[in-house]
C-alpha positions as CSV (number, residue, x, y, z in Angstrom):
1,X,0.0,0.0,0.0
2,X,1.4,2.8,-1.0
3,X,1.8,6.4,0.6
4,X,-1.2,8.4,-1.2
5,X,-3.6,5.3,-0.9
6,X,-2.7,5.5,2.5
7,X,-3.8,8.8,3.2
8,X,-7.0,9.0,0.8
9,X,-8.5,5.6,3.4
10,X,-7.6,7.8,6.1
11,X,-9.3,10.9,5.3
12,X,-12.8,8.6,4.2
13,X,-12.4,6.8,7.9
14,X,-11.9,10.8,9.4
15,X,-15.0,11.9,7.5
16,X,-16.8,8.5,8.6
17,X,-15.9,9.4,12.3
18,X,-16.7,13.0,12.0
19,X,-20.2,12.5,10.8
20,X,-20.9,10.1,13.6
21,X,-19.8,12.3,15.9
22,X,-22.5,15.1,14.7
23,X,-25.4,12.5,14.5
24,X,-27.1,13.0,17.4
25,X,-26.6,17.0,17.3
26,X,-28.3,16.9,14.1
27,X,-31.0,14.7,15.2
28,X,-31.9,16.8,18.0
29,X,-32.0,20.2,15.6
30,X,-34.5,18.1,13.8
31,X,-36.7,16.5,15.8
32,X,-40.0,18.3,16.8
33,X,-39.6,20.1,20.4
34,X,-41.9,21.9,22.5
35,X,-42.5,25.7,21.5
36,X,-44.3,28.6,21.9
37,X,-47.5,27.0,20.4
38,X,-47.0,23.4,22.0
39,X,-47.3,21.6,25.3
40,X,-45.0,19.1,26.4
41,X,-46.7,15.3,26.0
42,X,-48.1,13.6,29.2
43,X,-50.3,11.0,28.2
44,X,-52.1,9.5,31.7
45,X,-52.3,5.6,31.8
46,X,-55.5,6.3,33.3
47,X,-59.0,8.4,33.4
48,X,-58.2,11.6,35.8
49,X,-59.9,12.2,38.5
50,X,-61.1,16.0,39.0
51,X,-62.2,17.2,42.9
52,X,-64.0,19.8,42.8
53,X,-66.1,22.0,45.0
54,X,-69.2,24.5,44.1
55,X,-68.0,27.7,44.6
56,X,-69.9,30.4,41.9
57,X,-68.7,31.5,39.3
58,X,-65.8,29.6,39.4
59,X,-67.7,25.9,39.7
60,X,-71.2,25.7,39.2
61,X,-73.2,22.7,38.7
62,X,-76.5,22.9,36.8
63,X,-79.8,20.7,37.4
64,X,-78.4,17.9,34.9
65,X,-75.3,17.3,37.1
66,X,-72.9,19.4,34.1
67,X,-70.3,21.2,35.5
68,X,-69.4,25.0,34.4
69,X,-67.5,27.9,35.6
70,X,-64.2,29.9,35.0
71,X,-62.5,27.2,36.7
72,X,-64.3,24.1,35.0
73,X,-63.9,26.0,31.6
74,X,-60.4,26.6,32.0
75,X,-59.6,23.1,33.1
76,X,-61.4,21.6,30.1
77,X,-59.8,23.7,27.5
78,X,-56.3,22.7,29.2
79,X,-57.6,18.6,29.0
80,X,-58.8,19.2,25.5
81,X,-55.9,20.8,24.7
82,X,-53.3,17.8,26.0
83,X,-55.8,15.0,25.0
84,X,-56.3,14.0,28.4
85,X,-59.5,11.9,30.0
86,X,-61.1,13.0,33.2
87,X,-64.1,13.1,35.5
88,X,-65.2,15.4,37.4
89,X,-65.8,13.9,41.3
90,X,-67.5,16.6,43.7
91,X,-66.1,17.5,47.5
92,X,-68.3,18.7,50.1
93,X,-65.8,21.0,51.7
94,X,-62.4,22.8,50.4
95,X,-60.2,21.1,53.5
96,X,-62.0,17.4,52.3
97,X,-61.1,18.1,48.2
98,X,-57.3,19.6,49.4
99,X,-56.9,16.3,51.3
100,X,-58.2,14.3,48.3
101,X,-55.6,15.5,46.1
102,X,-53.1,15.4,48.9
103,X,-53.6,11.6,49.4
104,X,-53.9,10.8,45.2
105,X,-57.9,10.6,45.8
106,X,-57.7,13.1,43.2
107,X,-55.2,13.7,40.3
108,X,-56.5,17.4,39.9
109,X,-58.1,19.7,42.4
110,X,-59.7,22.8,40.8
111,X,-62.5,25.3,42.1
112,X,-61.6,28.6,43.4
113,X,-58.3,27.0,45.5
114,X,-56.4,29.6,47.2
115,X,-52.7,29.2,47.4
116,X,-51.8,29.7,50.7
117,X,-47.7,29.1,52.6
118,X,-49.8,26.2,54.5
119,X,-50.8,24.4,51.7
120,X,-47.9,24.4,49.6
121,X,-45.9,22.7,52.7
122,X,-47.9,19.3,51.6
123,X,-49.4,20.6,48.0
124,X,-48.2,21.5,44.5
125,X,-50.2,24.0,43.0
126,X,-49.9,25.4,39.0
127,X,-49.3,28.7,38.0
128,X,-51.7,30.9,39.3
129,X,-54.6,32.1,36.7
130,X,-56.5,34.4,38.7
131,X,-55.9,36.9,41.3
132,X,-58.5,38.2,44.0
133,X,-58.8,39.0,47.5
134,X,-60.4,38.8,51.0
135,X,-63.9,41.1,50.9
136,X,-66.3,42.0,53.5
137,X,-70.1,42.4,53.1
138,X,-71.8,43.8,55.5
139,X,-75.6,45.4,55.8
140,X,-76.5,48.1,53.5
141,X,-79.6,48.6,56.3
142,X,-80.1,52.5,56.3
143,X,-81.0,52.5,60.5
144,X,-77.9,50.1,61.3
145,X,-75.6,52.4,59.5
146,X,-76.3,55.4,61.6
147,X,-74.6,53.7,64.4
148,X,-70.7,54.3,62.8
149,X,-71.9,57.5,62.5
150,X,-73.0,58.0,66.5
151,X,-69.4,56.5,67.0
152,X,-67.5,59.1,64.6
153,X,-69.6,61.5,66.9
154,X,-68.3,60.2,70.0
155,X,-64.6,59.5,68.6
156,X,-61.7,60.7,70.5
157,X,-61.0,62.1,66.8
158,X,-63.9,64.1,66.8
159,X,-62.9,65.5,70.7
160,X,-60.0,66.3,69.3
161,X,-61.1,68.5,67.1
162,X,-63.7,70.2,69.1
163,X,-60.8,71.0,71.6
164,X,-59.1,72.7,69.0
165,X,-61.4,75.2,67.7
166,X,-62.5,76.0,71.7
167,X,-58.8,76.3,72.5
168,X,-58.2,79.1,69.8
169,X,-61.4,80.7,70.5
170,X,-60.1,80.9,74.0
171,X,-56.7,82.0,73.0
172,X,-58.2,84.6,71.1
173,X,-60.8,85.7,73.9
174,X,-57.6,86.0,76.7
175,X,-56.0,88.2,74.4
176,X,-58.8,90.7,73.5
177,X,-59.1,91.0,77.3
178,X,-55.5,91.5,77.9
179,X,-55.8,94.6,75.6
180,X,-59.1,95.8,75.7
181,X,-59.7,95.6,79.6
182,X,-58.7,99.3,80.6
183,X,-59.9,100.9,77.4
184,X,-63.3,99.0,76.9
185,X,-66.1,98.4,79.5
186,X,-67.1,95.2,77.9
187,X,-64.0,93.2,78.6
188,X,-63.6,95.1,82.5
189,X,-64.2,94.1,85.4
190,X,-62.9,91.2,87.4
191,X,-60.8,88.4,85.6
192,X,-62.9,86.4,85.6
193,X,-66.1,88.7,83.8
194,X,-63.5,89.9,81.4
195,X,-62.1,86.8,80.5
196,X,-65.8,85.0,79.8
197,X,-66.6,88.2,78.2
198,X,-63.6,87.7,75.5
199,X,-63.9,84.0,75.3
200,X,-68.1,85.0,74.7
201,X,-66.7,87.0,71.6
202,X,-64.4,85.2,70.3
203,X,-66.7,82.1,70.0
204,X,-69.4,84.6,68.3
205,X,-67.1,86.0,65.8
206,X,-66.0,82.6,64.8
207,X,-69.7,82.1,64.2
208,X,-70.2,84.7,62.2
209,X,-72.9,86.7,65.1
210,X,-72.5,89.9,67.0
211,X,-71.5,89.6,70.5
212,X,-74.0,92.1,71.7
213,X,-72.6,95.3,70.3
214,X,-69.0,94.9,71.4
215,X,-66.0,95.7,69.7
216,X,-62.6,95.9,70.4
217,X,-61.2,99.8,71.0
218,X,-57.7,99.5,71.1
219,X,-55.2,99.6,67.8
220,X,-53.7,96.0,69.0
221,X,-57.2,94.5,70.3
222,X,-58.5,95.5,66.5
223,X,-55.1,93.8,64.9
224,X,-55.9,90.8,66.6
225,X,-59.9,90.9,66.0
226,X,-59.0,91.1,62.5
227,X,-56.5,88.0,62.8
228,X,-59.2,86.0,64.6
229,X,-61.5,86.7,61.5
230,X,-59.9,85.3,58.9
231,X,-58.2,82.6,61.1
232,X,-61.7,81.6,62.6
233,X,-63.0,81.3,59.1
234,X,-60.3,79.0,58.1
235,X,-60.9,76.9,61.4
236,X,-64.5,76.1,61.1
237,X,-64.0,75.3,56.7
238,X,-61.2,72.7,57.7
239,X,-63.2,71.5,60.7
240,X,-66.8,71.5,58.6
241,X,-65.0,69.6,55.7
242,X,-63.1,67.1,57.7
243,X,-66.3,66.2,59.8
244,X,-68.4,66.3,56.5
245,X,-66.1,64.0,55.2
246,X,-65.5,61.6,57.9
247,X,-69.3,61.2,58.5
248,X,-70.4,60.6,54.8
249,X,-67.9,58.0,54.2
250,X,-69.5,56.2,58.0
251,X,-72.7,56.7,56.3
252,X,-72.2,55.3,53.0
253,X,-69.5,52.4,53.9
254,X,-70.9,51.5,57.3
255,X,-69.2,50.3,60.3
256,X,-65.8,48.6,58.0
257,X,-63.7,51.0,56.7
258,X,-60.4,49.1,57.8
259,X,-59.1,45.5,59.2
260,X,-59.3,48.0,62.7
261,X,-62.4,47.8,62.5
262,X,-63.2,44.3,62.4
263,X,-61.6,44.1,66.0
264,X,-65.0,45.4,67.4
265,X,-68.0,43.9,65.7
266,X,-69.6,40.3,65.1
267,X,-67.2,38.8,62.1
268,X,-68.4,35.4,60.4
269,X,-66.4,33.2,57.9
270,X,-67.1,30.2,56.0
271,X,-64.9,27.0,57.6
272,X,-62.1,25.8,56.0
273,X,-61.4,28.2,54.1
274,X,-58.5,30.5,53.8
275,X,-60.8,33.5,54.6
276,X,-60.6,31.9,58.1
277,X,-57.1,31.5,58.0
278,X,-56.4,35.6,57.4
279,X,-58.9,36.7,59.9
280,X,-56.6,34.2,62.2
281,X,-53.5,35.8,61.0
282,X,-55.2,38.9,61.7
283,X,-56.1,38.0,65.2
284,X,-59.7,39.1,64.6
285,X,-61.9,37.4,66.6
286,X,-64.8,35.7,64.1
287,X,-67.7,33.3,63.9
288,X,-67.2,30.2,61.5
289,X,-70.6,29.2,60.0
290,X,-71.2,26.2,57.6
291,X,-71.4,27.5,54.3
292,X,-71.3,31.2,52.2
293,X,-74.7,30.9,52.0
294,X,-75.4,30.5,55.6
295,X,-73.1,33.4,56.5
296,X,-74.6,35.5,54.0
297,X,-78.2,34.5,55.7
298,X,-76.6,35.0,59.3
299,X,-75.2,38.9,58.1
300,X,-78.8,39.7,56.7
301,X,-80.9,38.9,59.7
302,X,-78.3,40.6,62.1
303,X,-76.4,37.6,64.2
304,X,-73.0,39.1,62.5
305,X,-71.9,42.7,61.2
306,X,-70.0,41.9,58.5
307,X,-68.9,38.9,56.5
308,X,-65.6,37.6,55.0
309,X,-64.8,35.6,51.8
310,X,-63.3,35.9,48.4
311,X,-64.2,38.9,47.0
312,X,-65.4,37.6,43.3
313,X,-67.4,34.8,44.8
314,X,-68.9,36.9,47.3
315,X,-69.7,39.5,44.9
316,X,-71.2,37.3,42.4
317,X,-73.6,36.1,44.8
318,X,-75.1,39.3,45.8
319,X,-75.3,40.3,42.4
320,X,-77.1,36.7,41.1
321,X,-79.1,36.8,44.5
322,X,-80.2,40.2,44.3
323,X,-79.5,40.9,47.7
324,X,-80.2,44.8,47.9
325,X,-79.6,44.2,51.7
326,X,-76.0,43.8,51.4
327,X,-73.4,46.2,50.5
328,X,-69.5,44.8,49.3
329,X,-67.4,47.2,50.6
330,X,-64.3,48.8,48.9
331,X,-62.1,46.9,51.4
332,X,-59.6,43.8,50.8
333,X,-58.2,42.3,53.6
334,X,-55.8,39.6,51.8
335,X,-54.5,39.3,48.5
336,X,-55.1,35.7,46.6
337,X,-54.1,33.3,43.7
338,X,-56.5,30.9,42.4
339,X,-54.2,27.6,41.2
340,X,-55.1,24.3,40.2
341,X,-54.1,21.5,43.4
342,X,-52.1,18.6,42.6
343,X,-50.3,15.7,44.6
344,X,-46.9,16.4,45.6
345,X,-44.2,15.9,42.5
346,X,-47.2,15.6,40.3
347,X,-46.2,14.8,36.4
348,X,-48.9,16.7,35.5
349,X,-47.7,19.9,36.7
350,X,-44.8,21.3,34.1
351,X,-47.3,20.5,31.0
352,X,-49.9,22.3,32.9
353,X,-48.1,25.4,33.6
354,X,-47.1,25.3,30.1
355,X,-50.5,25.3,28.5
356,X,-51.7,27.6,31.5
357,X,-49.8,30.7,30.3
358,X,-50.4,30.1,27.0
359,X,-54.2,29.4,27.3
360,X,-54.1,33.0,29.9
361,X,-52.7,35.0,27.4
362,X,-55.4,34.6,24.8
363,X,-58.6,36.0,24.1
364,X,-60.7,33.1,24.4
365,X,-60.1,33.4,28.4
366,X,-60.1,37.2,28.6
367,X,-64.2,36.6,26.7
368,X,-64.3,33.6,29.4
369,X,-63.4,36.3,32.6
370,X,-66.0,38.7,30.5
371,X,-69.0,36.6,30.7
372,X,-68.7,35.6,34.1
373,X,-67.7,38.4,35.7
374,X,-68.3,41.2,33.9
375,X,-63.8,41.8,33.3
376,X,-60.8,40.5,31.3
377,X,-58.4,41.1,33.8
C-alpha cells in the first residue's frame, strides 16, 4: 500500500468518524420540540380524576349534574388541549377536596383554590390564573348604619377637634381682654367677667354673630380681631369639611372602613377556608358558620356585622341573588391566587403550567373572565 492510498483511506475513515460524531446534534436540531404554540406530551395511563367544590362563578353545577365555571372552563380547554380523560368527582368542603388531592384521591383539584404558605408545605399547585382578595359584606340597612356614624360623633377624633377650635377661641378671647380691659367696658371688670366676656366674643365671631354690640377699642385688640376673623373662618372650613367627610364615608360604607375595624364587631367566615385563615392571622376574633350561603343568611338577619370571603365569589352572589340588603365594601383584607391543586411531584404539573400561560394569554379566556364576571383582567 502505498503512501497516497494510504492517506486517501484515512481521510474517508476521518470523514466516517466526524459524521458520527454530529449525529445526534443533528437529530436533536431536527426533531419536533416543545414551543411557543406546543405543550410538552403527558399521556395518563388512566382516566383523571377531577375534585371539585361548588364555589360560583368559578364551579357551578346545573340541574343535569354538568359542571361550568371559569374554573371548569379553564380546566377543560387545558384537558382538551393535552388530549387528556377526566371526570369530574365533587367535594363537600375545600379542606376534604385539598386532602383528596393530597392523598392521590384526586389527580387534579380545581375550584376557586387559594394558594396559601400552608398548603404548599404538603401541595403543589400550577401557575396561578386568577388573582383576587379577601372582601367584606356587610348590611347596606339604612337605621344600622347610623350607628358608625353616633361612634365618629363620640370618637376621640372628633374630641380632638372640638378641643381645638375651643382652645383658639379661647386663646383669642384671653388676648382681646389682655388689651381691651382698661380701654373697653365690655371686657372690664374682674378676671374672671372679662375673660368670659372675651372668650363670649371670640366664640361669636368665629360664628359669624355679633356679641352684643361689642368691639374691640384698642389699635392692638382690632389687629388681633382682624387676625381672629380670617383665622376663625379657616378653622370652622377645615373642621366643617373634615367632619363632613368623615361622616359621609360612615354613612355610606358602614361600620368597615379598615381591618381596625373588624376588631370590634360580630365577624363570620365560611370554615375551611382560607378567609378563616387571614382573619386568624389577623387575630380578629370571628364566627365560622357552615357555608357562604349561611353566612350570608346570618349577616342579613343581624347575628353578624359583617362577612368575609373571596371577594369575586362573594360578589357574584349578591349580584345573582339580588341581595339589595347587602353592601360589598371597597375593602380587601388579603390578596389571593387561584391555582389548580395537585399531589406532591405531580407529572402533570410542568405540561400544565405550560399550557396555562399560553391558554391565559389569549382571548378566548379574557371573553371567558367577560362573561362571568363582567372583566378581562
Amino acid at each position: 500500500m502505498n503512501i497516497s492510498r494510504l492517506s486517501c483511506v484515512f481521510r474517508h475513515w476521518s470523514a466516517l468518524v466526524l459524521w458520527l460524531a454530529l449525529l445526534p446534534a443533528v437529530i436533536g436540531v431536527l426533531s419536533p420540540r416543545p414551543g411557543f404554540g406546543q405543550t410538552h406530551s403527558v399521556i395518563p395511563d388512566h382516566e383523571l380524576v377531577v375534585g371539585t367544590k361548588v364555589a360560583p362563578p368559578f364551579a357551578m353545577k346545573d340541574e343535569s349534574g354538568h359542571w361550568r365555571g371559569v374554573s371548569i372552563e379553564l380546566w377543560q380547554h387545558l384537558a382538551d388541549r393535552m388530549k387528556w380523560n377526566y371526570r369530574f368527582v365533587e367535594a363537600d368542603t375545600v379542606p376534604t377536596l385539598l386532602e383528596g388531592v393530597r392523598t392521590g384521591k384526586f389527580d387534579v383539584g380545581i375550584s376557586a383554590i387559594s394558594v396559601t404558605a400552608e398548603r404548599e408545605q404538603t401541595l403543589d399547585f400550577t401557575a396561578s390564573y386568577f388573582y383576587a382578595g379577601t372582601g367584606v359584606a356587610v348590611q347596606s340597612d339604612r337605621i344600622t348604619n347610623w350607628i358608625p356614624v353616633i361612634k365618629s360623633i363620640a370618637s376621640w377624633s372628633f374630641l380632638q377637634a372640638a378641643l381645638t377650635l375651643l382652645g383658639l377661641a379661647v386663646s383669642a378671647g384671653a388676648l382681646i381682654w389682655l388689651f381691651e380691659r382698661k380701654a373697653n367696658d365690655g371686657f372690664s371688670g374682674s378676671v374672671v367677667r372679662g375673660l368670659s366676656s372675651g372668650v363670649w366674643w371670640s366664640t361669636h365671631t368665629m360664628t359669624q354673630r355679633a356679641a352684643g354690640g361689642i368691639m374691640p377699642m384698642t389699635l392692638p385688640g382690632r389687629i388681633i380681631a382682624m387676625i381672629w376673623m380670617v383665622t376663625s373662618v379657616i378653622a370652622i372650613a377645615v373642621f366643617t369639611a373634615g367632619i363632613t367627610s368623615t361622616l359621609t364615608t360612615k354613612r355610606l360604607h358602614g361600620m368597615v372602613n379598615s381591618v381596625a375595624d373588624l376588631s370590634s364587631i360580630r365577624v363570620g367566615v365560611p370554615a375551611g377556608t382560607s378567609s378563616e385563615d387571614g382573619l386568624s392571622r389577623l387575630r380578629i376574633v370571628h364566627s365560622v358558620l357552615p357555608s357562604p350561603e349561611e353566612g350570608l343568611k346570618a349577616l342579613r338577619s343581624g347575628k353578624i356585622d359583617a362577612f368575609v370571603y373571596d371577594r369575586p365569589l362573594l360578589a357574584w352572589t349578591i349580584r345573582q341573588r339580588n341581595l339589595s340588603s347587602v353592601d360589598l365594601t371597597d375593602l380587601m383584607l388579603e390578596p389571593q391566587r387561584y391555582a389548580i391543586a395537585l399531589p406532591p411531584n405531580s407529572r402533570l404539573r410542568k405540561p400544565l403550567n405550560v399550557a396555562m400561560l399560553q391558554v391565559t394569554e389569549s382571548d378566548w379566556w379574557r371573553d371567558t373572565l367577560f362573561r362571568y364576571l363582567g372583566e378581562t383582567r
